[in-house]
C-alpha positions in Angstrom: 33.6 -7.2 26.1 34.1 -4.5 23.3 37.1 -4.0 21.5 38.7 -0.7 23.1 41.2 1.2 21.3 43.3 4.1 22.7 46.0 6.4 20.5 48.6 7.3 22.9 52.1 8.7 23.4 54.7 7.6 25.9 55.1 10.2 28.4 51.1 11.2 28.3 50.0 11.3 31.7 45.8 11.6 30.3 46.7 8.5 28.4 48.5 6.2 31.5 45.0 7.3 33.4 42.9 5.9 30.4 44.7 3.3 30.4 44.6 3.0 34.4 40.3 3.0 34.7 40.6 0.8 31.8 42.7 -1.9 33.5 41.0 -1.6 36.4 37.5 -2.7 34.5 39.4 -5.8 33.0 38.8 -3.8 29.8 41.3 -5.0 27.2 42.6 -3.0 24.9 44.9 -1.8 21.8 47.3 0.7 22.6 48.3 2.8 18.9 51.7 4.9 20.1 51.3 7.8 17.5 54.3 9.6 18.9 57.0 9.8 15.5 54.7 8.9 13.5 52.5 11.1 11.2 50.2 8.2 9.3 48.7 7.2 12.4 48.5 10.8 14.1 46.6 11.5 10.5 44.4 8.1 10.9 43.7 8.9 14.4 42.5 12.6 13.5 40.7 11.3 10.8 38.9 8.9 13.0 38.4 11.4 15.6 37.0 14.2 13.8 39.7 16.3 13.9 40.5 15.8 17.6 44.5 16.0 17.8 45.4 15.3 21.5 45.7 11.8 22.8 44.6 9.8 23.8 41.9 9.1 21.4 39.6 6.6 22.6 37.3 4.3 20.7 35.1 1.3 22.1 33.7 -1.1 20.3 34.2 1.5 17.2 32.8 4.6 18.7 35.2 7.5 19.2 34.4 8.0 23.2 36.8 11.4 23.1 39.8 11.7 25.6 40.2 10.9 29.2 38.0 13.3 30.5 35.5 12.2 28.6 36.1 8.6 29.3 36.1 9.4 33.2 33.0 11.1 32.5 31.4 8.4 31.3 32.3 6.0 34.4 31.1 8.9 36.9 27.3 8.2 35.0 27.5 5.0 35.1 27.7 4.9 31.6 31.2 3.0 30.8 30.3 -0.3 32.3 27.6 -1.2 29.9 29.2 0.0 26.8 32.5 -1.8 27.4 30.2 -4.7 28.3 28.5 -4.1 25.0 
């Protein structure tokens, strides 16, 4: 399984449905609370290209975009196989 990382805040509802489809494909993951905190807010944009909302999602190193995007990508079929790697 590939390393999943998500930037979040606390009262996010796009990030607790991330997180959601996530847990429900076993998918383990790193949860980086940017909320208060500039650095990581800056890291995460940096790693994003620019993209400022959260969540932020990366698997196995490759920015995947928000929850939209993520849910995109398990309507074609597509998630699976890169979480799988």
């Amino acid at each position: 399984m590939q390393p999943v990382e998500i930037y979040t805040t606390p009262y996010c509802g796009y990030c607790r449905a991330a997180k959601r489809l996530l847990t429900a494909k076993a998918a383990t993951f790193t949860e980086i609370d940017v909320s208060g905190n500039p650095d990581l807010r800056q890291q995460m944009m940096a790693r994003a290209n620019g993209g400022y909302t959260v969540p932020q999602i990366f698997i196995g190193g490759v920015h995947v975009g928000g929850c939209d995007d993520l849910l995109a990508l398990d309507r074609a079929g597509r998630l699976d196989p890169m979480l799988a790697g």
